[in-house]
C-alpha positions in Angstrom: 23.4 -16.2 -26.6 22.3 -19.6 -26.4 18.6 -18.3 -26.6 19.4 -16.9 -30.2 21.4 -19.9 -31.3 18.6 -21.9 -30.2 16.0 -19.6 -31.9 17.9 -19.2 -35.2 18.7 -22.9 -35.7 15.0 -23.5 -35.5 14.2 -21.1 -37.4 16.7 -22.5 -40.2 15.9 -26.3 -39.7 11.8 -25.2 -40.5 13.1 -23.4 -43.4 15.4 -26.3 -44.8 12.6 -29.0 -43.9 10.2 -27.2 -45.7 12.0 -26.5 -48.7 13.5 -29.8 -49.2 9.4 -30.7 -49.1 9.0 -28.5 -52.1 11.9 -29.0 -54.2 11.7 -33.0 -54.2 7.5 -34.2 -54.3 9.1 -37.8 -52.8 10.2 -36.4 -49.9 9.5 -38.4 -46.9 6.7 -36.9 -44.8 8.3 -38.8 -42.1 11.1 -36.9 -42.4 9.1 -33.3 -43.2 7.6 -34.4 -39.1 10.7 -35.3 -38.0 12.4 -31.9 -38.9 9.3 -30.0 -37.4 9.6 -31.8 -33.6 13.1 -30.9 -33.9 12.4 -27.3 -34.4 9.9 -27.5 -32.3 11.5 -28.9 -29.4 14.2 -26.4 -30.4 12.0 -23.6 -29.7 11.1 -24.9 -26.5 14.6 -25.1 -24.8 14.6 -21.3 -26.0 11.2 -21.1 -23.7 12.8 -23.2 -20.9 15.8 -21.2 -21.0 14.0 -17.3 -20.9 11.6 -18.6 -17.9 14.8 -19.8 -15.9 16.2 -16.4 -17.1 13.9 -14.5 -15.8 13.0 -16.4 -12.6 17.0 -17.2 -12.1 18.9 -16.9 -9.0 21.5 -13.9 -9.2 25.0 -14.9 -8.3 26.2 -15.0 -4.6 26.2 -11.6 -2.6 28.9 -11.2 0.1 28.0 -8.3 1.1 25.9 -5.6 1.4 24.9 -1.9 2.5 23.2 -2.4 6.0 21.5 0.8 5.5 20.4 -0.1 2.2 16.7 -0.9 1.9 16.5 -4.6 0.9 14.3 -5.5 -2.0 13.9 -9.6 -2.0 11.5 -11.5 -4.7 10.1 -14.6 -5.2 8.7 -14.9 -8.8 7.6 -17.3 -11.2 6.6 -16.1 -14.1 8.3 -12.7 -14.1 5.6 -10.1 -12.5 6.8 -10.4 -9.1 10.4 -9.5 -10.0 9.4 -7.0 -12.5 7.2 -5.1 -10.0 10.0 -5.3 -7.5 12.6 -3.9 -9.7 10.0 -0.8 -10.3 9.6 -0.5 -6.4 13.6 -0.3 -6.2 13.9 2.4 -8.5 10.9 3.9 -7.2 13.0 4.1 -3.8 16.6 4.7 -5.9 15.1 7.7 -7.3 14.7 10.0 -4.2 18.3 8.4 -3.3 17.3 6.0 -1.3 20.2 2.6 -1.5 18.6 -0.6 -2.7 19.7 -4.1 -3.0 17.3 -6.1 -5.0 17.7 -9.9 -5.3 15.6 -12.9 -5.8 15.2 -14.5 -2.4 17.5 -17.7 -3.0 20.3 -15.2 -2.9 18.8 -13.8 0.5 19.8 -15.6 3.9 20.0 -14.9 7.7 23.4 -13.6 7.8 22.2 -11.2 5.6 18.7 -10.4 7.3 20.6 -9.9 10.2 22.5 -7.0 8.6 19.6 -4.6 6.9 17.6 -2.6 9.0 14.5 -2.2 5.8 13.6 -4.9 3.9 10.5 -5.7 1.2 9.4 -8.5 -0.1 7.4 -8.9 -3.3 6.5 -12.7 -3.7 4.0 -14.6 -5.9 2.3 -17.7 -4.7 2.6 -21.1 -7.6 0.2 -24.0 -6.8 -2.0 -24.5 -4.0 0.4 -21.8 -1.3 3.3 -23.2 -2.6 6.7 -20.8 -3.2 8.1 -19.7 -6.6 11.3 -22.2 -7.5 13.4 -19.0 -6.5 12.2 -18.9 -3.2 12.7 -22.5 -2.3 16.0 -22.6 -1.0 15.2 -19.8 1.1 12.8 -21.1 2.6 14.0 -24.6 3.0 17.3 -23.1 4.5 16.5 -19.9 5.9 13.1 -19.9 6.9 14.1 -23.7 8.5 15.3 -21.3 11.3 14.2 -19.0 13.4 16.7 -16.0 13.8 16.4 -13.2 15.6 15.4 -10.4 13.4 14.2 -7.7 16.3 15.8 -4.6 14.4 14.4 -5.8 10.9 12.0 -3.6 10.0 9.9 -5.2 6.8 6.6 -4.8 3.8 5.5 -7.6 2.1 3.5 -7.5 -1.5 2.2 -10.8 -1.9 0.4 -11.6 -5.2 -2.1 -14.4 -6.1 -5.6 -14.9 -7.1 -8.5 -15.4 -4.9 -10.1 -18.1 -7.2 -7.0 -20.7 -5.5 -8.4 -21.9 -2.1 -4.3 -20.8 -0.8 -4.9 -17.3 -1.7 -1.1 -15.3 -1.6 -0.2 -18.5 0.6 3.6 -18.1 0.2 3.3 -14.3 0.9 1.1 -15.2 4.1 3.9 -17.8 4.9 6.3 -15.4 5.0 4.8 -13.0 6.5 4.3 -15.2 9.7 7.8 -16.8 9.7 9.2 -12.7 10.1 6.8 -12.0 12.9 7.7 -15.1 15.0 11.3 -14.3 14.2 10.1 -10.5 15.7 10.7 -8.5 12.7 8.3 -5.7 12.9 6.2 -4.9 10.1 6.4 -1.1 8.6 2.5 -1.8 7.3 0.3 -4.4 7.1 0.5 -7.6 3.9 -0.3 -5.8 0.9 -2.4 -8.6 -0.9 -2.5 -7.9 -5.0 -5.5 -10.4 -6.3 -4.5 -10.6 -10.0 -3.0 -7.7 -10.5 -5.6 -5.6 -8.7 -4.2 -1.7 -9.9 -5.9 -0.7 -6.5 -3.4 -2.7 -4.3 -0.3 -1.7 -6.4 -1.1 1.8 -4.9 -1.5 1.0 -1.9 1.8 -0.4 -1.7 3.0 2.6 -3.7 1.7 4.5 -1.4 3.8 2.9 1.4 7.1 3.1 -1.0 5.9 6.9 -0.9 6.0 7.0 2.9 9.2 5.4 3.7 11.3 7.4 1.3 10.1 10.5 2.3 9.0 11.0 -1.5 5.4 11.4 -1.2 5.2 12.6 -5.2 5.8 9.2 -6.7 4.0 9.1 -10.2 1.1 6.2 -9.7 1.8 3.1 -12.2 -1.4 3.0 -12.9 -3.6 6.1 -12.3 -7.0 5.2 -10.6 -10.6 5.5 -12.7 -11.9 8.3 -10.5 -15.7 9.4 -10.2 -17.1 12.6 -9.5 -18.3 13.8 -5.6 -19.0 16.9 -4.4 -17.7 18.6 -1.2 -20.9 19.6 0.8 -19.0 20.5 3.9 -15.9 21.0 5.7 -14.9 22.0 9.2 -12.1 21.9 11.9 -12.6 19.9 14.6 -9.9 21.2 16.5 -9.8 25.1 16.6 -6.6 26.2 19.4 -5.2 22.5 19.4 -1.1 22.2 19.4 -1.3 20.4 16.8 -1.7 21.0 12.6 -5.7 21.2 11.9 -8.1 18.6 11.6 -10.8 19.0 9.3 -14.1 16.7 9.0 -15.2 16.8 5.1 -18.3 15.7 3.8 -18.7 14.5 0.0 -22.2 13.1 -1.9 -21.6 10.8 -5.1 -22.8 12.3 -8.2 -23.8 9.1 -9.3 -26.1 6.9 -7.2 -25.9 3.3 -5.8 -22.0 3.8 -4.7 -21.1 1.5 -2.1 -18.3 0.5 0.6 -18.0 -1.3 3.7 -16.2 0.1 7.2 -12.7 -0.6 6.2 -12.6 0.8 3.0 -10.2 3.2 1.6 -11.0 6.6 -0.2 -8.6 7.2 -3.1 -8.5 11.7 -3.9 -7.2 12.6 -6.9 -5.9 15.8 -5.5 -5.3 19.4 -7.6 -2.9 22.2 -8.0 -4.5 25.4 -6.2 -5.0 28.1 -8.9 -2.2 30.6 -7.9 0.2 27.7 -8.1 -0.8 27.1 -11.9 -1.1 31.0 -12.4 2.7 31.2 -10.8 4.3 28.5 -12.7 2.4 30.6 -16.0 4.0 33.3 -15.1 7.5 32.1 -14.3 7.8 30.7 -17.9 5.9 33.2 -19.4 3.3 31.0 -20.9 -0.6 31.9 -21.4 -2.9 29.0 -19.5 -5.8 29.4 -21.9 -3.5 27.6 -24.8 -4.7 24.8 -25.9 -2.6 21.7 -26.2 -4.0 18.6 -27.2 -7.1 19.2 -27.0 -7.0 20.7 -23.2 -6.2 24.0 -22.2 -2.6 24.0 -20.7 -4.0 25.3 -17.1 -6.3 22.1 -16.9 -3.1 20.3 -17.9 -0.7 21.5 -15.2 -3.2 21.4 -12.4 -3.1 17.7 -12.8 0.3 17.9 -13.0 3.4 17.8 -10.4 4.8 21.4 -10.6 8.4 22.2 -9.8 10.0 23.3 -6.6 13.2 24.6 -7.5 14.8 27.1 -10.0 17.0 24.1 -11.4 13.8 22.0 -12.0 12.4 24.6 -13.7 15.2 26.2 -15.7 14.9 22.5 -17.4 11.4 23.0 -18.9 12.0 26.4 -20.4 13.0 25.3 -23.3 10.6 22.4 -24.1 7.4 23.0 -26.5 3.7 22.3 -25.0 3.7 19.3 -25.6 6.5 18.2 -24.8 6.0 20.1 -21.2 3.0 18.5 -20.6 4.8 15.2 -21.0 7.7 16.0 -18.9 5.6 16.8 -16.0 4.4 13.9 -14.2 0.6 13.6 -13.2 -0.2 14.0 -9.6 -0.1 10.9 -7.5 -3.4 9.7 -5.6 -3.7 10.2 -1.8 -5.4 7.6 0.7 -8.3 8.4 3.5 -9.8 6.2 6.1 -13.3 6.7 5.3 -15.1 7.6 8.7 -19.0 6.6 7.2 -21.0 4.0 5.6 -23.3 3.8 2.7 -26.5 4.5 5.2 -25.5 7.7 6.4 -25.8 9.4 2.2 -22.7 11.1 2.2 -18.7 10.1 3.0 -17.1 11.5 5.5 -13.0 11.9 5.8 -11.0 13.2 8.8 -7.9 14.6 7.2 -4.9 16.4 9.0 -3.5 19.7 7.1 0.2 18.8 6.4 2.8 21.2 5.6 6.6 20.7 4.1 9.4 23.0 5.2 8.9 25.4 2.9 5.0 26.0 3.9 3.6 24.4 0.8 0.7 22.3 2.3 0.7 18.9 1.6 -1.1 17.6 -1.3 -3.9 15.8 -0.7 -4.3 17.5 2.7 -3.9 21.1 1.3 -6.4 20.2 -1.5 -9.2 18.8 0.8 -8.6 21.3 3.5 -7.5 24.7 1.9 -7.7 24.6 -2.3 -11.0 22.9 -3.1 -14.2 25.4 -2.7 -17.2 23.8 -1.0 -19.7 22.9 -3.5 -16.9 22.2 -6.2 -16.0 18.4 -7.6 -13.4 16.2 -5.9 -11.9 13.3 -8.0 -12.5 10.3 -5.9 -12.1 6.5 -6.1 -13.3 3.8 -3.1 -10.9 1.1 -3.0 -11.8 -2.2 -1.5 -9.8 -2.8 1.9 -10.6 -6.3 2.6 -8.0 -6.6 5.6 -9.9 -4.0 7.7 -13.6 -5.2 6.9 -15.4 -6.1 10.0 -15.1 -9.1 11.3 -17.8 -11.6 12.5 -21.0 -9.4 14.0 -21.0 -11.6 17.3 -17.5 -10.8 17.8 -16.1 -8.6 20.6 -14.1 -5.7 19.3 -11.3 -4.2 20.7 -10.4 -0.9 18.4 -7.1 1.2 19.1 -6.2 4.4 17.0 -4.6 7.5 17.3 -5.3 10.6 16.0 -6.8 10.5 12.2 -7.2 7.4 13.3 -10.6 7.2 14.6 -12.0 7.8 11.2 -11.7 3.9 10.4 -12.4 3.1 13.8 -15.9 5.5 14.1 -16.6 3.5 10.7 -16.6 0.4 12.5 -18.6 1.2 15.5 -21.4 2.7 12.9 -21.8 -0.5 11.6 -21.6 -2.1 15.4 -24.2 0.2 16.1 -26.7 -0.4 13.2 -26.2 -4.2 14.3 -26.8 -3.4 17.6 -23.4 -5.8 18.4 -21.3 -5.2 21.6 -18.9 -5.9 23.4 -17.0 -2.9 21.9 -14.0 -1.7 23.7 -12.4 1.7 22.2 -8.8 2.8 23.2 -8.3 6.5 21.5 -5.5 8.8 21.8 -4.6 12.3 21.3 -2.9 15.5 22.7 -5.8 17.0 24.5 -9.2 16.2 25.5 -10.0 19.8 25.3 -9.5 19.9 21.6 -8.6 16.9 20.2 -11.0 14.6 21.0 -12.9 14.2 17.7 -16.4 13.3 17.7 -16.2 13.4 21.4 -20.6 13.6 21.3 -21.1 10.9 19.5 -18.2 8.0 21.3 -20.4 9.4 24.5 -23.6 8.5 23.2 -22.4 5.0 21.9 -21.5 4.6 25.8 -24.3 5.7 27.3 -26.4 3.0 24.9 -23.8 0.5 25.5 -22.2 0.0 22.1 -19.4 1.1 24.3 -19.1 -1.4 26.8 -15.7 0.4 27.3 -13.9 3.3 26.6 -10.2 4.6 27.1 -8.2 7.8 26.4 -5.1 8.8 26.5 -4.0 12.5 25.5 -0.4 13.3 25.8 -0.4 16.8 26.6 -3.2 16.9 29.4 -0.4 15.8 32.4 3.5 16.2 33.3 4.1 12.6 32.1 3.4 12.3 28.8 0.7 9.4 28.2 0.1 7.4 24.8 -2.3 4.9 23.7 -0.2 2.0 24.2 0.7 3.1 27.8 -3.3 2.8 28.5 -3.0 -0.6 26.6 -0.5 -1.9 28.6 -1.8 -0.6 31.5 -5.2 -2.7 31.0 -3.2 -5.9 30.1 -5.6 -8.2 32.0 -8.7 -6.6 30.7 -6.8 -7.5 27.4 -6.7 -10.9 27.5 -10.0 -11.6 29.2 -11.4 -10.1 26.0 -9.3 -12.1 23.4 -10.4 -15.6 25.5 -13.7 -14.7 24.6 -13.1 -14.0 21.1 -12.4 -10.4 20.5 -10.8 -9.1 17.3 -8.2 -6.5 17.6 -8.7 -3.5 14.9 -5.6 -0.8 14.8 -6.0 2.6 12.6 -3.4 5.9 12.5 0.1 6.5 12.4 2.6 3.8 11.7 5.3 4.9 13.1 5.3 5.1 16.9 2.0 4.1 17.8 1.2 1.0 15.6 4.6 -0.4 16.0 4.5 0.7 19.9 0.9 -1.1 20.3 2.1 -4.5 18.5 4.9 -4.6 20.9 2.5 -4.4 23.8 0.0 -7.1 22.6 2.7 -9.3 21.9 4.0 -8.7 25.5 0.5 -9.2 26.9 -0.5 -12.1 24.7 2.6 -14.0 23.2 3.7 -14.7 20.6 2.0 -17.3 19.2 -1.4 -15.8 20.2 -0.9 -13.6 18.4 0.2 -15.7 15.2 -3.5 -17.3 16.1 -5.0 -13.6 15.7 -3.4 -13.0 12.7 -3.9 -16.2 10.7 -7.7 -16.4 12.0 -8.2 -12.4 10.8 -8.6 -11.4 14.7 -5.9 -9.3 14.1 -6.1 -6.0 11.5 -4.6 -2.9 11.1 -4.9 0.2 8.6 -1.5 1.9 9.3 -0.3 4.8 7.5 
């Protein structure tokens, strides 16, 4: 209310100012100024007042759900706090519970009740916090709780051109660590805005609902590559199929670095579009909006149930196409680099309940001919880029895994660079060791200067990649002291989380703050 009041009075004082001017020649241009700084300074308490607004501290919270996920901001301007609304209802809508507060209303007593929290947080100055987060942290993070069953993501935004790049987010991001919380994925930096890096962290949201069909906010500017090949790696294995694909560019000159991330726009199979055609009783080669209404609805999430599809029978075209929402990207470690002409993925088949196949997965593996387009975006992964050449490297991954980490050790290999220490796990070396011929080679020329496995199924005693880790815990920090950097790739749950519990158990705690905060420390976690 007092906005308006404030914005209407101005509005009124500039309109009697100026007519007084016109009406009477001999009015006082002193006066005329006079009534325009007042209704100018008017209009700037109405400014004041919307940016306090929007970056205000809600009013205390007592209480809340402890199984609720926790969605904390810290925002100046307003983009941190609007994209954290959007991530809580993206998490309300599968029915996941959400509080959502600006940080100031966040404090231990709190923390110490939620298992899931995010943070969203911008960064104002030179790494200093947004005036909502203040408090916070000189309160809260002026301790150091315990927060050992937290469970947390962080979205920091900022711009690289400020020496403190997302220095509040990084900030906090320590401060949780060192009070144990354990991270669901690695910082999600956003450098202005960066569309890329809002799916990422989409993609994450995705994840830890269980609602892997969240719409994209912003759908990625794919290019064109072609499958050239595709084959399982791990005919007779326990596990759900493994599949090495091979895709060429049709456009020349595309580059990436070991790190990076391969964006698929994935499809509808065809007898999925034919049966939803059928089911409403609709002819595919119609043409709405300039498209025919197959091409439409294999970019487009089809329905699962009869009451989800009951609700579009009566809808026109149009309006169907616009009530479906467009597919969501899927993310790939890409297992190549630039100099071997092609891009390789290592992609799992996935499966839901019903038997549907996942969507990206069932697309790269099952729907999409060889020979045929693939929609397909690289996104810059700057946290997983190789570190220093004359580093040692110590890369851990499970499963899919190794795509990121073979990556890495192609580019260690072109360099001719070593130490390089691998850790790989699996169920069985009988048919899940992937690219088994080629991690032998790098041995046997010494890119390897060590290599450990560990596949679960292959004795009584089931044996993980951590357990090998932990088992070599000496060997661990011999290679550290001389300046190795740690790289993690594959699942998130179990074998990251289990892996950062036994480096901080071999190292410490604030070694590894050290490897962190000097980029020794990475991880591409899904």
């Amino acid at each position: 209310m007092t906005r308006r009041v404030s914005a209407v009075l101005a509005g009124l004082l500039l309109s009697e100012t100026a007519q007084a001017a016109v009406n009477n020649p001999a009015f006082n241009r002193y006066a005329l100024a006079l009534g325009l700084c007042i209704a100018y300074l008017l209009f700037c308490v109405w400014i004041i007042r919307r940016h306090r607004r929007l970056s205000a501290v809600p009013g205390p919270v007592s209480r809340v759900d402890g199984k609720a996920v926790l969605v904390g901001y810290a925002s100046q301007g307003g983009y941190a706090r609007e994209l954290a609304f959007k991530t809580a209802a993206a998490l309300q809508r599968p029915g996941v519970a959400v509080h959502c507060l600006a940080l100031d209303a966040v404090d231990a007593a709190m923390l110490a009740t939620v298992q899931r929290a995010l943070f969203v947080v911008s960064t104002t100055g030179e790494g200093d916090p947004p005036d909502n987060a203040r408090r916070f942290v000189q309160t809260t993070m002026s301790a150091t709780p315990s927060l050992a069953h937290l469970q947390y993501g962080l979205l920091a935004l900022g711009d690289s051109s400020y020496a403190n790049f997302c220095g509040f987010g990084h900030q906090l991001d320590a401060w949780l660590q060192h009070a144990h919380a354990l991270p669901l994925f690695d910082l999600v930096q956003v450098d202005a805005g960066d569309a890329g890096a809002l799916r990422h962290w989409q993609y994450q949201l995705g994840l830890l609902a269980g609602n892997t069909e969240m719409p994209d906010w912003e759908a990625p500017q794919y290019q064109a590559w072609r499958l050239v090949q595709r084959k399982q790696l791990n005919p007779g294995s326990a596990g759900a199929p493994v599949y090495h694909l091979t895709l060429r560019a049709e456009t020349v000159g595309v580059l990436w670095q070991a790190g990076d991330i391969a964006e698929i726009g994935p499809r509808n199979p065809q007898q999925a579009v034919v049966h939803f055609l059928e089911q409403l009783a609709l002819d595919g080669a119609t043409v709405v909006e300039g498209r025919r209404l197959s091409d439409w609805l294999q970019e487009r999430l089809l329905p699962h149930t009869g009451s989800e599809l009951a609700a579009l029978r009566d809808l026109s075209l149009v309006q169907l196409v616009q009530q479906l929402r467009p597919l969501p990207h899927r993310e790939y470690s890409i297992a190549s680099l630039p100099a071997d002409g092609q891009l390789e993925l290592l992609v799992r088949q996935a499966a839901h309940v019903d038997g549907r196949l996942g969507l990206g997965s069932g697309w790269l593996t099952r729907y999409v001919d060889v020979g045929e387009m693939v929609a397909l975006r690289i996104r810059e992964n700057a946290a997983f880029h190789p570190p220093d050449e004359r580093r040692p490297m110590i890369l851990i991954g499970n499963g899919t895994g190794i795509a990121g980490l073979r990556a890495h050790l192609k580019a260690r290999a072109i360099a001719s660079r070593s130490p390089n220490w691998l850790l790989f796990g699996e169920r069985n070396a009988a048919h899940d060791f992937y690219f088994m011929d080629e991690i032998s080679a790098w041995q046997a020329s010494g890119i390897l200067s060590r290599l450990d496995t560990a596949f679960s199924r292959d004795q009584a005693d089931k044996r993980y990649v951590q357990h090998v880790l932990a088992s070599q815990a000496g060997c661990l920090r011999e290679w550290v002291a001389e300046g190795a950097a740690i790289y993690v790739c594959g699942s998130a749950n179990g074998m990251a989380q289990a892996v950062h519990a036994v480096l901080l158990q071999a190292l410490g705690e604030e070694a590894m703050s050290r490897l962190a905060s000097d980029g020794r420390y990475r991880r591409d976690v899904y």
